[in-house]
Phi, psi and omega in degrees: 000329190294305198297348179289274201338310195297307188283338162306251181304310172330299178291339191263353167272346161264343154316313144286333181291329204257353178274337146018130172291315163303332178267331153344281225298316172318293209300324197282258160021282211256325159246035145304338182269018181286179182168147202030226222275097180232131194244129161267124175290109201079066168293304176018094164114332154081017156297350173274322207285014169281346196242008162267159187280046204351323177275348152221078191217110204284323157196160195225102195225156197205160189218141183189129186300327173264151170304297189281341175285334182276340169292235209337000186241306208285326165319279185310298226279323195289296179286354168263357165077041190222186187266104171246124175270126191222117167247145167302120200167177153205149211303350148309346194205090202267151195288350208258154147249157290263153160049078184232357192199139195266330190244123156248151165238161176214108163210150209050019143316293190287346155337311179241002178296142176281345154202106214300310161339296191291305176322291199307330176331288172313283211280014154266334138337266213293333162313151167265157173302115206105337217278177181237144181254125168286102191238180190166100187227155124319170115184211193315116184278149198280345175291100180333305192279341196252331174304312182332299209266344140296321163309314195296274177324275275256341180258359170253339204256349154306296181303323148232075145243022142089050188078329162007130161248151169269335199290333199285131167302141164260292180315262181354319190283327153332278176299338166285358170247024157079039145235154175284097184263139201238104166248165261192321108228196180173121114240182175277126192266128201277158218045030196211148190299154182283357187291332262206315218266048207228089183251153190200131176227132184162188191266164159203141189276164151255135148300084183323000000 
């Protein structure tokens, strides 16, 4: 039952919670600014690619752990009519090699990687120096009462939500794996419970 629900259901309940109007408009915010060789973590479901600019991106390759989310991103890569290489994988351990790319985007993603450190690791490789990581996450809200009621949720709402944490630093979490984070915003995104709804967005470089 578990493995149906992870393969099955998952990807399609995160396909809606995360196509949400309030997470659009973020998502409408960070990635229009990839440009030239750009790879996104968690292509899955394929909500980002109505917001990239075609012109100015020289090639576009993704990586996602599920079967039905890269069937639903190679859909969207179709109907926008351009060349996408998209793979089954996960971001601890990405196919690509070293410096391969000036844009990575990640959003809604580091929520549910099994180890975040290590992702970010991965996606500060494959940058070229200088290069920029695009980000848009959930996590830890900065509000007491509401970190409460995250701590409480977060071990039923991992099981069914595909691994999901509500507890992870976001902004932070960046920059401790050694990128210059430049944000962009951070609120509680309206209509959505505050446990669940505490977004933080913006670029962050690589350094050589």
């Amino acid at each position: 039952m578990a493995g149906w629900w992870d393969s099955v259901v998952v990807p399609r309940l995160i396909r809606c919670a995360c196509s949400a109007p309030g997470i659009m408009d973020v998502r409408a915010q960070v990635v229009p600014k990839a440009q030239g060789a750009v790879f996104e973590l968690g292509c899955g479901g394929g909500l980002n690619q109505r917001f990239y600019r075609a012109g100015a991106i020289t090639s576009f390759a993704g990586l996602d752990p599920s079967p039905l989310g890269l069937e639903q991103a190679r859909e969207e890569a179709a109907r926008k009519g351009w060349q996408a290489d998209l793979r089954q994988g996960e971001g601890e351990a990405i196919p690509f090699a070293d410096a391969s790319f000036d844009t990575v985007v990640c959003t809604y993603t580091l929520c549910s990687v099994h180890d975040p450190a290590r992702v970010l690791a991965e996606l500060r490789r494959v940058l070229r120096p200088g290069g920029r990581l695009l980000f848009a996450e959930h996590g830890a809200a900065p509000d007491p009462g509401v970190a409460r009621w995250q701590r409480r949720i977060e071990p039923v709402w991992k099981r069914i939500a595909g691994g999901c944490h509500l507890t992870r630093p976001v902004t932070a979490g960046i920059a401790a794996a050694g990128f210059a984070v430049q944000p962009s915003g951070q609120r509680y995104i309206d209509k959505t419970p505050r446990f669940a709804g505490w977004m933080e967005w913006g670029e962050a470089i690589r350094t050589a």
